[in-house]
MARTOR-615690 format. One record per atom (N, C-alpha, C): residue number from 0; residue in three letters; chain; atom name; x, y negated, z negated. Coordinates in nm, 4 decimals. Last residue first. Layout:
<atoms>
{NUM,'ALA','A','CA',{X,Y,Z}}
...
</atoms>
This chain:
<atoms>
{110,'UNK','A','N',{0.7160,13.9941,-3.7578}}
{110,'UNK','A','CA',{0.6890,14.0599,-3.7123}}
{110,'UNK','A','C',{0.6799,14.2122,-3.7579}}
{109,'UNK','A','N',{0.8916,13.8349,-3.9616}}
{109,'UNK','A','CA',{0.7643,13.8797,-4.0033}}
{109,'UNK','A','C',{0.6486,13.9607,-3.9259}}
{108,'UNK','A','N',{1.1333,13.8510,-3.8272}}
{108,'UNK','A','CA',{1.0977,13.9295,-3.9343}}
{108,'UNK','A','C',{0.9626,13.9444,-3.9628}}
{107,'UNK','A','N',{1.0252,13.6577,-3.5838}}
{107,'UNK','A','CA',{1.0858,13.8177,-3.5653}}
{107,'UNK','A','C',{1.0665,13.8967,-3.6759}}
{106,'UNK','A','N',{0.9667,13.4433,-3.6740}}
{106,'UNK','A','CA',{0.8753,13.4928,-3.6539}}
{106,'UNK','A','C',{0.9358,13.6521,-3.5999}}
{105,'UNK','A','N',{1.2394,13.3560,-3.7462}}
{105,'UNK','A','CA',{1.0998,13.4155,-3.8374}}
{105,'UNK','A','C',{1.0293,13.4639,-3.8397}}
{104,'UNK','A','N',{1.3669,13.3213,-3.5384}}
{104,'UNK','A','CA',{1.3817,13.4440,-3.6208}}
{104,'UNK','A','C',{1.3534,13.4675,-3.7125}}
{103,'UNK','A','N',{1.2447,13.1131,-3.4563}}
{103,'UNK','A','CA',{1.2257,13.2447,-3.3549}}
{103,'UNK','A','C',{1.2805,13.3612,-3.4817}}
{102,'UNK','A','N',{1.2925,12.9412,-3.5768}}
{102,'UNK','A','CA',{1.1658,12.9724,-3.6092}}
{102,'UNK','A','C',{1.1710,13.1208,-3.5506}}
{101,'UNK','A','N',{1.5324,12.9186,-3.5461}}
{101,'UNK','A','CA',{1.5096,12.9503,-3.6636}}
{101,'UNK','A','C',{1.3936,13.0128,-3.6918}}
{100,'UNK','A','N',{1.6029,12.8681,-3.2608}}
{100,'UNK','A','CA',{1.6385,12.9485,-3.2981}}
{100,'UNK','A','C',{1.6562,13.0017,-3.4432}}
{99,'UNK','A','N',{1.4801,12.5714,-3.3169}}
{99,'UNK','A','CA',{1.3856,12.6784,-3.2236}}
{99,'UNK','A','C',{1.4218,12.8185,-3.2876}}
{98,'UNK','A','N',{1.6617,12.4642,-3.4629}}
{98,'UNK','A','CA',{1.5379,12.4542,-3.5202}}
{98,'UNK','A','C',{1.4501,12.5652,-3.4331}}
{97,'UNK','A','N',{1.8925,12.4236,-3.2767}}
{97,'UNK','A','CA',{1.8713,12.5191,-3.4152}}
{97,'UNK','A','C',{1.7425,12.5842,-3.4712}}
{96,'UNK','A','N',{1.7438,12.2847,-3.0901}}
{96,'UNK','A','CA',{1.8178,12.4349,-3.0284}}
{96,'UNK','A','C',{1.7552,12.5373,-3.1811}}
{95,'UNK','A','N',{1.7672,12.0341,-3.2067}}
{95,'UNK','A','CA',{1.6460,12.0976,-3.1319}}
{95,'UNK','A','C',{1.6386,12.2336,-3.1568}}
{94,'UNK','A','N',{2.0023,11.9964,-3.2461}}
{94,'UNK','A','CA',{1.9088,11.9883,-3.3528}}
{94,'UNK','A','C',{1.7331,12.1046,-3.3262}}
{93,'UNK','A','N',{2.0733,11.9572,-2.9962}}
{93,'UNK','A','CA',{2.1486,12.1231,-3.0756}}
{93,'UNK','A','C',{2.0415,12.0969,-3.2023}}
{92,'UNK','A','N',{1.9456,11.7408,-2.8967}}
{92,'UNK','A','CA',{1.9127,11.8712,-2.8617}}
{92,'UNK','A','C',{1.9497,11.9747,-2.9355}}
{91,'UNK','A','N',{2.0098,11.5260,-3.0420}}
{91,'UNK','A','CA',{1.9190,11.5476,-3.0614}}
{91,'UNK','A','C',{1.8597,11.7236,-2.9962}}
{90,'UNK','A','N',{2.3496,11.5454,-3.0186}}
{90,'UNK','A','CA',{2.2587,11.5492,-3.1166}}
{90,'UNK','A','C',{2.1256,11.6160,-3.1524}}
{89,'UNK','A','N',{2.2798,11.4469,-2.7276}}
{89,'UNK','A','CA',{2.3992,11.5873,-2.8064}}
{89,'UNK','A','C',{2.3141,11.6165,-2.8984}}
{88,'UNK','A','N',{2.1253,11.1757,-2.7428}}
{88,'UNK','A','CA',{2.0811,11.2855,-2.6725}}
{88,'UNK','A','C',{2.1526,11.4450,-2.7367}}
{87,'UNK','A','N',{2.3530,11.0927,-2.8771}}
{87,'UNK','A','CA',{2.2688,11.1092,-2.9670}}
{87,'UNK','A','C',{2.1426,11.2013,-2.8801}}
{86,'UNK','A','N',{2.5446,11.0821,-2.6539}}
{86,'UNK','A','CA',{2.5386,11.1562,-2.8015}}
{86,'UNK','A','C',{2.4405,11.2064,-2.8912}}
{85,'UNK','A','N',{2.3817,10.9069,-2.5012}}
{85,'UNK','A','CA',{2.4532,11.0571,-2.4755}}
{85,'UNK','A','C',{2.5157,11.1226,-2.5983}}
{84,'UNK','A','N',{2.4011,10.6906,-2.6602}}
{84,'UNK','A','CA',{2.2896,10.7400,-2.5764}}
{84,'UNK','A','C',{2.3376,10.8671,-2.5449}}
{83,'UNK','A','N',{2.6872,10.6712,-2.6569}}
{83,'UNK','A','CA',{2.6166,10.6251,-2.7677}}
{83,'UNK','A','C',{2.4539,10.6927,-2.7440}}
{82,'UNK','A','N',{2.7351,10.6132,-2.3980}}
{82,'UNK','A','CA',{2.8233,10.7070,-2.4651}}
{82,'UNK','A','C',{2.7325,10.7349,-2.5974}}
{81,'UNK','A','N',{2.6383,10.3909,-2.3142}}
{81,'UNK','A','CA',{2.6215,10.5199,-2.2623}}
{81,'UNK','A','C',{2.6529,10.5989,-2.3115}}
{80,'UNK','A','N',{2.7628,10.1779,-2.4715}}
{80,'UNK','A','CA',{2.5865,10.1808,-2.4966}}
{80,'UNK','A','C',{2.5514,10.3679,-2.4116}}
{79,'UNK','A','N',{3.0250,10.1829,-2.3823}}
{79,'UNK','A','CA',{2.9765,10.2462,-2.5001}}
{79,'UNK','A','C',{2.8738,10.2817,-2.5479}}
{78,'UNK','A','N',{2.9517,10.0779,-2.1026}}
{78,'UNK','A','CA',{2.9937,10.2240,-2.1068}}
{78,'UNK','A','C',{2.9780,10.2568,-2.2915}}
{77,'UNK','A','N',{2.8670,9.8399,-2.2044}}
{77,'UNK','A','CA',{2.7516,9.9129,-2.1148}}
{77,'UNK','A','C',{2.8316,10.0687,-2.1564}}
{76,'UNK','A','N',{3.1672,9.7565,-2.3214}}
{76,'UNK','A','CA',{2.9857,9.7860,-2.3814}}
{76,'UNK','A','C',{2.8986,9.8359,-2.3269}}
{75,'UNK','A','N',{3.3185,9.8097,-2.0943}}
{75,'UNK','A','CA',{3.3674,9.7852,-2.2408}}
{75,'UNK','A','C',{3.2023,9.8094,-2.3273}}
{74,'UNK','A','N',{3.2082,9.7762,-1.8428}}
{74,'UNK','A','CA',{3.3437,9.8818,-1.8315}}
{74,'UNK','A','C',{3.3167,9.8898,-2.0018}}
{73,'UNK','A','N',{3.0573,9.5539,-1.8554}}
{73,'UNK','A','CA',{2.9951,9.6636,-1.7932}}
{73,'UNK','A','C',{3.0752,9.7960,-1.8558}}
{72,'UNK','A','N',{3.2539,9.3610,-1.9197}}
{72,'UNK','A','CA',{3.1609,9.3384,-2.0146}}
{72,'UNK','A','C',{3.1103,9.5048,-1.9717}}
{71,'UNK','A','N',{3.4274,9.3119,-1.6501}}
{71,'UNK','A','CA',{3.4689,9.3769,-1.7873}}
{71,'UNK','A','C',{3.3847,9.4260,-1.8929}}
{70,'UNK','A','N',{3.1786,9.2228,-1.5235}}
{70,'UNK','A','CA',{3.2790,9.3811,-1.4893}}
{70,'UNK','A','C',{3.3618,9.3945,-1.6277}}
{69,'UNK','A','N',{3.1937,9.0160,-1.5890}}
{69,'UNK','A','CA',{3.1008,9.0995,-1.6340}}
{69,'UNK','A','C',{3.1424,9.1871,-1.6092}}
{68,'UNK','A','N',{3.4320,8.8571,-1.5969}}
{68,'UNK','A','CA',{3.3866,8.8699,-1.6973}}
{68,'UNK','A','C',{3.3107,8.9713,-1.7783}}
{67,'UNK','A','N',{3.4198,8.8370,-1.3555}}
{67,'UNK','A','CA',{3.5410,8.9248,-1.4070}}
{67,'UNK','A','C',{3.5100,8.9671,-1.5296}}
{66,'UNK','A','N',{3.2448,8.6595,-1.2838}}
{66,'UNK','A','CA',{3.1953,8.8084,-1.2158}}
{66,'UNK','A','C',{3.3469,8.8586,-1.2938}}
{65,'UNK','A','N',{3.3324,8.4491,-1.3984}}
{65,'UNK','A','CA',{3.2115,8.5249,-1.5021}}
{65,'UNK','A','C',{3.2117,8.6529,-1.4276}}
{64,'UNK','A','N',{3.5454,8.4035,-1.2188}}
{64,'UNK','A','CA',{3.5950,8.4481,-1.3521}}
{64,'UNK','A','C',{3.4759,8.4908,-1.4457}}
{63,'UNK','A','N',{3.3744,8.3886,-0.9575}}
{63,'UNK','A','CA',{3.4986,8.4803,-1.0085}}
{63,'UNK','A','C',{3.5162,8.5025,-1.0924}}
{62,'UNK','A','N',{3.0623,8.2681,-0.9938}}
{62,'UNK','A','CA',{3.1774,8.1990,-1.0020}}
{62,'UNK','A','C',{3.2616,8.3380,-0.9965}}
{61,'UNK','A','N',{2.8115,8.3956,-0.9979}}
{61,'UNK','A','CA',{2.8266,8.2571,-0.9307}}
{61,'UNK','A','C',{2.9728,8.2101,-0.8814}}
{60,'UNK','A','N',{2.7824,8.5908,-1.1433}}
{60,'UNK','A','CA',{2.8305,8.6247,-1.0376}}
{60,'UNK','A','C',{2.7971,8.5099,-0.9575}}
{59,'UNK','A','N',{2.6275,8.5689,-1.3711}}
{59,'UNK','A','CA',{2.7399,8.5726,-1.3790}}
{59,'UNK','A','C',{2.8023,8.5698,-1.2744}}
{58,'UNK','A','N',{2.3466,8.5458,-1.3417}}
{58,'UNK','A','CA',{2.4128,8.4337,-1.3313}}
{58,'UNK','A','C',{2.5627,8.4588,-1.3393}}
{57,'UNK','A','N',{2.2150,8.7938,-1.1454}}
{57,'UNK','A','CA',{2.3403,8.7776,-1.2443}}
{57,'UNK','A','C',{2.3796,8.6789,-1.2082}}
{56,'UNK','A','N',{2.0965,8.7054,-0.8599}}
{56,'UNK','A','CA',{2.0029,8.7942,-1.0063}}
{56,'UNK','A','C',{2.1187,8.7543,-1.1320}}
{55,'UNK','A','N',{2.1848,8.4772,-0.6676}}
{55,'UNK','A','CA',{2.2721,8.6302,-0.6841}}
{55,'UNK','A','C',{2.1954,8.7414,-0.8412}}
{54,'UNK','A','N',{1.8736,8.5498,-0.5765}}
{54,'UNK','A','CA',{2.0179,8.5551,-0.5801}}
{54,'UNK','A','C',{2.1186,8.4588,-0.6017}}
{53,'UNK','A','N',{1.6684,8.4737,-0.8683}}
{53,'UNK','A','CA',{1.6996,8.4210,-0.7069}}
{53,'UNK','A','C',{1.8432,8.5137,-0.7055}}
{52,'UNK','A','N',{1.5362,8.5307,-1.0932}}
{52,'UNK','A','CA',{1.4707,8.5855,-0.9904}}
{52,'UNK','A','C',{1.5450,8.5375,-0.8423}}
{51,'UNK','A','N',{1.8539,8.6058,-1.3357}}
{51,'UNK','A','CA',{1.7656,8.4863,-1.2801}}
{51,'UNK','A','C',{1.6654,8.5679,-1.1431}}
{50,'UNK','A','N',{1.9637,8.6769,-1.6254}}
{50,'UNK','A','CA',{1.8774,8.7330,-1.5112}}
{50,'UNK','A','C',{1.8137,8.6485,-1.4267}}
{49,'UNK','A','N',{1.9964,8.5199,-1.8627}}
{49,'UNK','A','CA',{2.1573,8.5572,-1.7506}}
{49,'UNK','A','C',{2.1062,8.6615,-1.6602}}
{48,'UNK','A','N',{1.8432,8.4157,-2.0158}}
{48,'UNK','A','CA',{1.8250,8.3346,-1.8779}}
{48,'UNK','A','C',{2.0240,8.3777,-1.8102}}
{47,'UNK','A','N',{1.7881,8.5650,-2.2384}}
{47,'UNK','A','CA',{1.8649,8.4728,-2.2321}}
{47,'UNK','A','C',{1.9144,8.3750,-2.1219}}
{46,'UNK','A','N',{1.5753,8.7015,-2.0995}}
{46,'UNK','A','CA',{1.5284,8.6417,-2.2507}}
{46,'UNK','A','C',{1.6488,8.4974,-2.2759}}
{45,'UNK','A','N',{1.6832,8.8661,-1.9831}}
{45,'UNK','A','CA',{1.5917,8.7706,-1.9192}}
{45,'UNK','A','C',{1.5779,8.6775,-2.0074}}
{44,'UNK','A','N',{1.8470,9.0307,-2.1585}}
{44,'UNK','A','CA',{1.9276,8.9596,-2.0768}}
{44,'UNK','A','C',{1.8281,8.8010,-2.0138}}
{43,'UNK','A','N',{1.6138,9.0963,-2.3116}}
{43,'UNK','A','CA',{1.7095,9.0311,-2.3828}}
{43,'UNK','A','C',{1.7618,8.9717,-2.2535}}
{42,'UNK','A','N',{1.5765,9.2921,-2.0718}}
{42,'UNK','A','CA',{1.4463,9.2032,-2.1155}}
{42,'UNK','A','C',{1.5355,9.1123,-2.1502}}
{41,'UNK','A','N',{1.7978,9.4770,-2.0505}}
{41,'UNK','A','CA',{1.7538,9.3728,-1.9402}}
{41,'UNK','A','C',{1.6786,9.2258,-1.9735}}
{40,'UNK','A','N',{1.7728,9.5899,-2.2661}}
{40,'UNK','A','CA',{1.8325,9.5348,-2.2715}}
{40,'UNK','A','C',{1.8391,9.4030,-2.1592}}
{39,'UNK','A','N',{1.4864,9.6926,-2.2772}}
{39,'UNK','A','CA',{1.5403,9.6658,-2.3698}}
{39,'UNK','A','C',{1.6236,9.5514,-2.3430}}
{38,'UNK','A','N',{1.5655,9.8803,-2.0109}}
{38,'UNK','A','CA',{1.4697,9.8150,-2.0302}}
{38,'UNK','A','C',{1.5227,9.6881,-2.1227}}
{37,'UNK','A','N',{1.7830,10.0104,-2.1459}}
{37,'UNK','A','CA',{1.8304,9.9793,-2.0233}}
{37,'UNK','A','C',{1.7072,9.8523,-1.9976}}
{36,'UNK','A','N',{1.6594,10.2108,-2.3326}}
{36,'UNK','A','CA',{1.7486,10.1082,-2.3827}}
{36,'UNK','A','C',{1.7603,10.0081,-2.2760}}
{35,'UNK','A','N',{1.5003,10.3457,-2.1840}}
{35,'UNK','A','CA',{1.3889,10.2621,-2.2856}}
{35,'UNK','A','C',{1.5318,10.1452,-2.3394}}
{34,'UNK','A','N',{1.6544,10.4862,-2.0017}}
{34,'UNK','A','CA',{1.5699,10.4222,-1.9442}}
{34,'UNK','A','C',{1.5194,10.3175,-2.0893}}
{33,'UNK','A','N',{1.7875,10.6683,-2.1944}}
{33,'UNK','A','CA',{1.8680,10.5596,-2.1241}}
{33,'UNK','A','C',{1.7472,10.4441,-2.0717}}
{32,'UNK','A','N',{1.6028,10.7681,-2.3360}}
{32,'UNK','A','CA',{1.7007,10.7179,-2.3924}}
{32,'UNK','A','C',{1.7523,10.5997,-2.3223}}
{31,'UNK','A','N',{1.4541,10.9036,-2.1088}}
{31,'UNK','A','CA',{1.3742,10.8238,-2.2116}}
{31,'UNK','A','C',{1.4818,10.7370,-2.2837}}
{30,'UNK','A','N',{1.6425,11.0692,-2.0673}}
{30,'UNK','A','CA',{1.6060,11.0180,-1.9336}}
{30,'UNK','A','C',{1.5755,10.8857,-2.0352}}
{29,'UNK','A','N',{1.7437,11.2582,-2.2613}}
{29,'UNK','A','CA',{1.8109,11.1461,-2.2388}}
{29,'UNK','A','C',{1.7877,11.0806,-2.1482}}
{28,'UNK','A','N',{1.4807,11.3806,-2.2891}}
{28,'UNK','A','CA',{1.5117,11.2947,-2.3744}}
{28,'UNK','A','C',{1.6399,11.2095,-2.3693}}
{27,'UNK','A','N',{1.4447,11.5032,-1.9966}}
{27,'UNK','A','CA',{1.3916,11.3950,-2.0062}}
{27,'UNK','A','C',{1.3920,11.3003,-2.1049}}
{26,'UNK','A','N',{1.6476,11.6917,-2.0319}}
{26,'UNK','A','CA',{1.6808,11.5720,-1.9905}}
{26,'UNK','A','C',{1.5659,11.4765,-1.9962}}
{25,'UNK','A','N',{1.6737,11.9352,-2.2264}}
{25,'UNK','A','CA',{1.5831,11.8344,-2.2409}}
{25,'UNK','A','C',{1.5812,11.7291,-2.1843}}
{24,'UNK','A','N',{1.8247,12.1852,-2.1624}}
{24,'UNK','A','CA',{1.9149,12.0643,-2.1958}}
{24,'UNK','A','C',{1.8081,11.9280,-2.2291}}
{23,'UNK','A','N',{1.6466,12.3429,-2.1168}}
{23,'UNK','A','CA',{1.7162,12.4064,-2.2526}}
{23,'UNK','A','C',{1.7978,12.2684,-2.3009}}
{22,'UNK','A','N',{1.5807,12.3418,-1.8424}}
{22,'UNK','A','CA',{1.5045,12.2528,-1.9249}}
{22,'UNK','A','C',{1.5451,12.2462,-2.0903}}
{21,'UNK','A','N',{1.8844,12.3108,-1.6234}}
{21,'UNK','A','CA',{1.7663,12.3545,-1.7043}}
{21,'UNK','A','C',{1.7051,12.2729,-1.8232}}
{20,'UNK','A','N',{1.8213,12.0327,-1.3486}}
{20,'UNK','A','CA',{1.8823,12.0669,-1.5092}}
{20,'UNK','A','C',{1.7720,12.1406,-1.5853}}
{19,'UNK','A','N',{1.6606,11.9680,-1.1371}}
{19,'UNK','A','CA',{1.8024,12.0809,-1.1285}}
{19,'UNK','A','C',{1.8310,12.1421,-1.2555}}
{18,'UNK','A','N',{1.4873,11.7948,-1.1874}}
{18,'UNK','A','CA',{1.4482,11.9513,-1.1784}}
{18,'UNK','A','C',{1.5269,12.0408,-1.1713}}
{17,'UNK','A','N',{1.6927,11.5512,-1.2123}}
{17,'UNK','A','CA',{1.6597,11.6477,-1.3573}}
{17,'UNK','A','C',{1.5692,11.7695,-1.3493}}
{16,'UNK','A','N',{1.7677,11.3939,-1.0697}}
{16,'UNK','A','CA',{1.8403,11.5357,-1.0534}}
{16,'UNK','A','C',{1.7795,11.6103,-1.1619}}
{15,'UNK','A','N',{1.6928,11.1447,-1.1034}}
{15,'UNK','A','CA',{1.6764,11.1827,-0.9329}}
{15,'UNK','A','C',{1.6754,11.3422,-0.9829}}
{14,'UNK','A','N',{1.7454,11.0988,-1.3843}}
{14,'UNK','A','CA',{1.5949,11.1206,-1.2943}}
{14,'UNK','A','C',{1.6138,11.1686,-1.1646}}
{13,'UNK','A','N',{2.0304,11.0763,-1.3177}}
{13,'UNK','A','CA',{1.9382,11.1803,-1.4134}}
{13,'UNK','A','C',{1.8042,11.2176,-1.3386}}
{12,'UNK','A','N',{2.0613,10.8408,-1.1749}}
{12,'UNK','A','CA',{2.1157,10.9809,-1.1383}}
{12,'UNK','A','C',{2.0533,11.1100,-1.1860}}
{11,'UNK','A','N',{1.9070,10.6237,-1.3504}}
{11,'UNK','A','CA',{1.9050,10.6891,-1.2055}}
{11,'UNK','A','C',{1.9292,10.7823,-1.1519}}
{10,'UNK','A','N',{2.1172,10.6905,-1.5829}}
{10,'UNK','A','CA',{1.9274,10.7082,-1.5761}}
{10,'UNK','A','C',{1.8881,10.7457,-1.4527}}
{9,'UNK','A','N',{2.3219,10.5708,-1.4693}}
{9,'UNK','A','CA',{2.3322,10.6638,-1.4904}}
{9,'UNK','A','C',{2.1583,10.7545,-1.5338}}
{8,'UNK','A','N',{2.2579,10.3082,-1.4505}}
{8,'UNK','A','CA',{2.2972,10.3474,-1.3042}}
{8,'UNK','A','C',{2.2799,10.5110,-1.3476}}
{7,'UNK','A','N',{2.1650,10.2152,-1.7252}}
{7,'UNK','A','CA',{2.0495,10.2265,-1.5694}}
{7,'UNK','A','C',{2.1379,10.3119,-1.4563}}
{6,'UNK','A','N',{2.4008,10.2446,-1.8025}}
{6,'UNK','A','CA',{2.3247,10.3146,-1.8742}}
{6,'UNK','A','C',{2.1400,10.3397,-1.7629}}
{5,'UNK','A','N',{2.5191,9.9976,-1.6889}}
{5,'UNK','A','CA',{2.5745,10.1574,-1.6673}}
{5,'UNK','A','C',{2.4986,10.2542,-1.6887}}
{4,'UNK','A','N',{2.3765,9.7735,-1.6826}}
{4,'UNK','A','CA',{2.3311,9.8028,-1.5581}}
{4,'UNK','A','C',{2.4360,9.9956,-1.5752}}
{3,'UNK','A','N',{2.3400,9.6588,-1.8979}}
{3,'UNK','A','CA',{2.2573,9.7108,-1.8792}}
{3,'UNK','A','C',{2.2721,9.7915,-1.7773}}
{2,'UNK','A','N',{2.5656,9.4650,-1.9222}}
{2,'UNK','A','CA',{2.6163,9.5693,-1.9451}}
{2,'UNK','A','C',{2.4690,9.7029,-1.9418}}
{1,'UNK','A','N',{2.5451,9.2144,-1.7822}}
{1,'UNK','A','CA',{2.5269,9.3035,-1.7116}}
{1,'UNK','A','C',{2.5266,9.4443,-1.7521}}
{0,'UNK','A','N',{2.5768,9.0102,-2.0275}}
{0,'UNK','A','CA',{2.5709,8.9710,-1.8896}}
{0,'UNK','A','C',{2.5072,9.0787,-1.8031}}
</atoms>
């Protein structure tokens, strides 16, 4: 229904703030993360006609019990789709990190 919209709200925040974040943290790979899933997922949503171009956009939010629906849906899967994206952002940086702080101390000895 909507669960696109945590992993976008939080992309948003990123991008606005990411000259703040040193660059050691790579935000633009969890910018790319969130943003390319968030896409992704929207599309599918269009795909299934629960994006409509008129208001209210979320067919869910016609009635109370789908707008309960999706708020739940947002809270329960959007937040895991974030969590899941932010990990693997974790991931992908200490991978990063290691790999820098290997070469660097190669190129030290063979200095």
């Amino acid at each position: 229904m909507a669960c696109f919209t945590a992993p976008t709200a939080v992309a948003i925040v990123t991008t606005f703030f990411r000259k703040k974040i040193p660059a050691k943290y790579r935000i633009n790979w969890l910018n790319a993360l969130l943003w390319g899933g968030s896409a992704g997922l929207a599309l599918e949503h269009v795909a299934h006609q629960e994006i409509a171009p008129y208001f209210p956009y979320l067919t869910a939010m016609k009635t109370a019990a789908d707008t309960a629906a999706m708020i739940h849906e947002i809270l329960t899967v959007g937040v895991a789709m974030l969590i899941a994206c932010v990990l693997v952002w974790g991931v992908m940086v200490a991978v990063a990190s290691r790999l820098e702080a290997r070469s660097k101390a190669k190129a030290e000895q063979t200095a």
